[in-house]
C-alpha positions in Angstrom: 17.2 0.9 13.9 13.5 0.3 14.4 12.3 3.9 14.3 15.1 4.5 10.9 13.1 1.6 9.5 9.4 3.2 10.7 10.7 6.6 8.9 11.1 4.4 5.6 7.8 2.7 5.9 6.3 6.3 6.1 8.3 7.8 3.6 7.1 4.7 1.1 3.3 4.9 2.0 3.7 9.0 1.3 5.1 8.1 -1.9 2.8 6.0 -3.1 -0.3 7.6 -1.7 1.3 10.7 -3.7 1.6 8.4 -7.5 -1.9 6.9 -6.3 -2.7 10.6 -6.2 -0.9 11.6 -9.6 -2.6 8.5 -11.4 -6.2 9.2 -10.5 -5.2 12.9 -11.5 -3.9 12.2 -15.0 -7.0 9.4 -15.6 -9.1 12.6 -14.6 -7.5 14.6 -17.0 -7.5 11.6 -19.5 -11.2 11.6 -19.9 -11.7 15.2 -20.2 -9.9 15.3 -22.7 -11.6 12.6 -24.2 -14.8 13.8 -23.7 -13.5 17.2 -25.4 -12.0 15.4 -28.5 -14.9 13.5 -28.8 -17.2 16.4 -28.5 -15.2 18.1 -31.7 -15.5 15.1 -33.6 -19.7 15.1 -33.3 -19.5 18.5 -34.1 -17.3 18.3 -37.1 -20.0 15.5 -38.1 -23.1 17.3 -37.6 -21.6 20.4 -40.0 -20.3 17.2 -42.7 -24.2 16.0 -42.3 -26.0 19.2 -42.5 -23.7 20.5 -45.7 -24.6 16.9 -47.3 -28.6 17.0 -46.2 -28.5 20.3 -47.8 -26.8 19.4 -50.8 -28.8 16.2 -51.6 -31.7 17.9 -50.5 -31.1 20.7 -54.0 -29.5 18.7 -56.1 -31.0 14.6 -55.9 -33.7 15.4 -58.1 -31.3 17.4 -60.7 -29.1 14.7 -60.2 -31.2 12.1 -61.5 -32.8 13.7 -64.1 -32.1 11.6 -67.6 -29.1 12.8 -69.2 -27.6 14.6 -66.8 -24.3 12.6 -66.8 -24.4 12.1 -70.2 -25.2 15.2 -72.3 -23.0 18.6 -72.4 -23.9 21.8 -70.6 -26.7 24.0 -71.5 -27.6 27.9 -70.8 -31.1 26.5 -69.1 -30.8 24.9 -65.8 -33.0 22.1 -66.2 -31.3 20.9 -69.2 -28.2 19.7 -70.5 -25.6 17.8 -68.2 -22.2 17.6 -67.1 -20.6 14.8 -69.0 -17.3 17.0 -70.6 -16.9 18.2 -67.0 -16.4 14.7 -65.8 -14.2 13.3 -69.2 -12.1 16.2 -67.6 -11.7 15.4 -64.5 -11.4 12.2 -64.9 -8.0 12.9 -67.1 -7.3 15.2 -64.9 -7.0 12.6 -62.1 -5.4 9.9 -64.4 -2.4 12.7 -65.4 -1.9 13.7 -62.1 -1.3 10.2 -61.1 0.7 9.0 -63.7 3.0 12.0 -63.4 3.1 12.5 -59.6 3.0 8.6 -58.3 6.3 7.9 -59.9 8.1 11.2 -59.4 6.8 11.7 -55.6 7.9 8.0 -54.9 11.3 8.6 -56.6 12.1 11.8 -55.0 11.2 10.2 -51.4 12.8 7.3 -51.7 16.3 8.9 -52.9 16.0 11.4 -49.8 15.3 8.3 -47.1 17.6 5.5 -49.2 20.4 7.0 -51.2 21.0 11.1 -50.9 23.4 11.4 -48.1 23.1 14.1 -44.7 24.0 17.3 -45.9 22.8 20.9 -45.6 21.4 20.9 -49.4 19.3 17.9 -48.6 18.2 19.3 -45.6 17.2 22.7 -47.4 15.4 20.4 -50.3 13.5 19.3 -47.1 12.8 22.2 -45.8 11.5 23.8 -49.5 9.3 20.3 -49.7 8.0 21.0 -46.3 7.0 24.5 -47.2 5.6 23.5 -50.6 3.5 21.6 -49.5 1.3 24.6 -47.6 1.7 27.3 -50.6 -1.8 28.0 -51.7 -3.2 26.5 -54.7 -3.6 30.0 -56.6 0.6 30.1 -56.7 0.6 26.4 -58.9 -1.5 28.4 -61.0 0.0 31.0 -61.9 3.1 29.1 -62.2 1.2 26.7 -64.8 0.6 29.4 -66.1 3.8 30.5 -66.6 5.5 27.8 -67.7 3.7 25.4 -69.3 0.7 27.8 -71.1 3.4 30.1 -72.1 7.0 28.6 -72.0 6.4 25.1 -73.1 3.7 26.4 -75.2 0.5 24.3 -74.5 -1.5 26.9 -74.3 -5.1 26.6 -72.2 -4.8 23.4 -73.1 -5.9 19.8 -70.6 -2.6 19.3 -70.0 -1.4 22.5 -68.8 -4.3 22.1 -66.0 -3.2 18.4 -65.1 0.5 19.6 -64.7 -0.1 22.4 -62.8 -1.8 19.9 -60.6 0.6 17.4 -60.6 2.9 20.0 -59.1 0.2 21.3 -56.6 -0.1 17.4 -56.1 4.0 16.4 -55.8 4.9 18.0 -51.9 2.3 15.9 -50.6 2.9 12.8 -51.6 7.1 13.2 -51.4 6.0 14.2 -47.6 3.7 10.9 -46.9 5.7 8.7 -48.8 9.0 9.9 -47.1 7.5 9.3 -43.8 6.1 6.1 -45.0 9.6 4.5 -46.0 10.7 5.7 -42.9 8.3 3.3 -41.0 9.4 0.5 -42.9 12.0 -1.4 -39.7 15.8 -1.2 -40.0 15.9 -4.6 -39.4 13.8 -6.1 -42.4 16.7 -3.8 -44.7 19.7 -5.5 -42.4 18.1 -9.0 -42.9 18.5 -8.3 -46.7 21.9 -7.0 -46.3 23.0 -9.5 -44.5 21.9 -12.0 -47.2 23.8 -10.5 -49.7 21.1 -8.5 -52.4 21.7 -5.3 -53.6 20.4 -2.0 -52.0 18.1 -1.5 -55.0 16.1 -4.8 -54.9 15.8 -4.6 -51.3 14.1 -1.2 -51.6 12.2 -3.2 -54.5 11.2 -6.5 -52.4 10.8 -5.1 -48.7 11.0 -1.6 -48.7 8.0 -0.7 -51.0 5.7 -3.5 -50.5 6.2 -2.3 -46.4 5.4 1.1 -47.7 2.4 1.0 -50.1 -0.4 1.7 -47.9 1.6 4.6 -46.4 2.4 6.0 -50.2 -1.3 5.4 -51.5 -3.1 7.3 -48.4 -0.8 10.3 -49.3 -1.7 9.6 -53.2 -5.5 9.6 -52.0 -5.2 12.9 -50.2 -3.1 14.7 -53.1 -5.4 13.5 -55.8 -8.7 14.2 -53.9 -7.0 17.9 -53.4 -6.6 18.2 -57.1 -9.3 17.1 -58.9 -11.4 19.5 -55.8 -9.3 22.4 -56.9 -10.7 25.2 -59.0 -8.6 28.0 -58.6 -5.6 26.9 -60.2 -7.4 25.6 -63.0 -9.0 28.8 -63.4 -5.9 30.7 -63.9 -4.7 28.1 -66.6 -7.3 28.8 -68.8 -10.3 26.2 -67.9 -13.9 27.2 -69.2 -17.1 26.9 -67.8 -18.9 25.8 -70.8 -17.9 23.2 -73.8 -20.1 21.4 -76.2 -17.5 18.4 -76.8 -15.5 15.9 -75.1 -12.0 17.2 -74.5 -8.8 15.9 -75.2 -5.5 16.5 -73.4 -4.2 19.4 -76.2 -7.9 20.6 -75.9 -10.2 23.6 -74.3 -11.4 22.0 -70.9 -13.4 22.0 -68.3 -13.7 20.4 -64.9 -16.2 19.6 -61.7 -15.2 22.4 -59.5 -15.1 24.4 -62.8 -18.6 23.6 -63.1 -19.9 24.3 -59.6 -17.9 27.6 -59.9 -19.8 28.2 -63.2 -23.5 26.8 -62.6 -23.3 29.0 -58.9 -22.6 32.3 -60.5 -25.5 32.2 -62.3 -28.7 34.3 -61.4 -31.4 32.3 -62.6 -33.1 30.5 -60.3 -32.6 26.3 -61.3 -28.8 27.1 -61.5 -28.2 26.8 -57.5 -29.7 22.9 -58.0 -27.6 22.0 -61.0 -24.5 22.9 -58.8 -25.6 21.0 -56.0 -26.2 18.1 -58.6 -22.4 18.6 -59.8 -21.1 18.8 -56.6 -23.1 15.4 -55.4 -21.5 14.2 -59.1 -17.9 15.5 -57.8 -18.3 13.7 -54.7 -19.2 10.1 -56.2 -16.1 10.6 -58.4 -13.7 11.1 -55.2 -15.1 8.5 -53.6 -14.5 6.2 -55.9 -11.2 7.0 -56.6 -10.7 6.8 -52.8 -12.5 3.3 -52.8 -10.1 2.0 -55.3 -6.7 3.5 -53.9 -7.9 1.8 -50.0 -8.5 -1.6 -51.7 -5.2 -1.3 -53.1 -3.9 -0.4 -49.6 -5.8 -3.0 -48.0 -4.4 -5.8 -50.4 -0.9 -4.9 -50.1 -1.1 -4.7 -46.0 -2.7 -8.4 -45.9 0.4 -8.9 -48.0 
């Protein structure tokens, strides 16, 4: 009995000298791995800082020149300005929002809530999915398609901030799908169980749950957008205009402009781009700043 119960002792002090073993292993392995994400984040930031030293290093001065922000575009690099460029974006962001916010939501929130487990719905996840990775340079000849020719818009404003809004749609239906998805069972059951309707539950616990999910995939699609030249170049948007645009108008954007202002030989061009593009960044991140207040105030919520 004694020498049975010695063989279990051993067997016990084998087993855990072995997990001792494992877990000092797997910390090991923990930290290299740490060490080797961290190391990829530094360098990813000392690319992000030398790319922005560079381009405030050409473009500060050209960016606060008077009138630079204010005045249209000229054919001599040190004068003239960008303001129809930003007009344009900046409509070009507001479309894509109002267009995309509601339909993205929509679409997510009848695949998680209402459509039922089928193979179509899988498939219309599946397409989504795959939508979402098609390059930029497809949406535009799409636009292009449909609504320069079909609908008849022509190279118009809103031609571009459709054919965004669809190069904009996958992303958010992904990210606001996974984002109602987060939302507990229990907080829909609680409702249930009270008695209100499907719809104002979604209304009253699911969405309010889901907003900062919805709005970080609504910052990422609209940063994407109003970034995006290539689509908008096969629309029909210019590199030059002498007046503010409207949505039935000839237009311009930011990327547009940097696409424009760097093809140009003379020397004082490769400044005003960097200029635009430190312009293109202040837009985002503001747009980003207002969209994460948002999110922030509907979390404390």
């Amino acid at each position: 009995m004694s020498q049975t119960t010695t063989f279990q002792r051993d067997d016990s002090l084998d087993s855990a000298a072995e997990f001792t073993e494992n877990v000092e292993s797997r910390e090991t392995l923990g930290k290299v791995f740490e060490v080797i994400f961290l190391l990829g984040l530094l360098i990813g930031l000392f690319i992000l800082a030398l790319l922005l030293f560079d381009i405030l290093k050409d473009g500060l001065a050209r960016f606060v020149t008077p009138g630079f922000l204010t005045e249209t575009p000229s054919r001599f690099p040190d004068q003239g300005g960008i303001r129809p460029a930003i007009i344009s974006s900046v409509l070009l962001g507001t479309v894509v929002i109002l267009v995309t916010v509601p339909i993205g939501v929509g679409a997510a929130l009848y695949l998680e809530e209402y459509a039922p487990k089928a193979w179509w719905t899988a498939i219309i996840e599946i397409n989504i999915s795959n939508l979402a990775g098609v390059p930029s340079i497809v949406y535009g000849l799409l636009g292009l398609g449909v609504f320069n020719y079909l609908l008849g818009f022509g190279p118009a404003l809103v031609s571009g901030a459709l054919t965004l809004s669809l190069l904009s749609l996958p992303v958010i239906i992904v990210t606001a799908r996974e984002a109602i998805r987060a939302v507990p069972d229990s907080l829909r059951n609680a409702s249930y169980g009270l008695g209100v309707t499907k719809w104002r539950t979604i209304r009253s616990h699911v969405l309010p749950y889901a907003v900062p999910g919805i709005l970080t995939g609504v910052i990422i699609s609209v940063s994407r957008a109003i970034g995006d030249a290539a689509s908008l170049i096969v629309v029909g948007a210019v590199g030059f205009l002498t007046f503010n645009p409207g949505l039935f108008q000839r237009f311009m954007a930011l990327p547009i402009q940097i696409y424009s202002y760097i093809t140009r030989p003379e020397p004082g061009f490769a400044n005003a781009a960097a200029a635009t593009i430190i312009a293109l960044l202040l837009l985002i991140l503001v747009l980003n700043g207002v969209a994460i207040y948002i999110r922030q105030r509907f979390s404390i919520r």
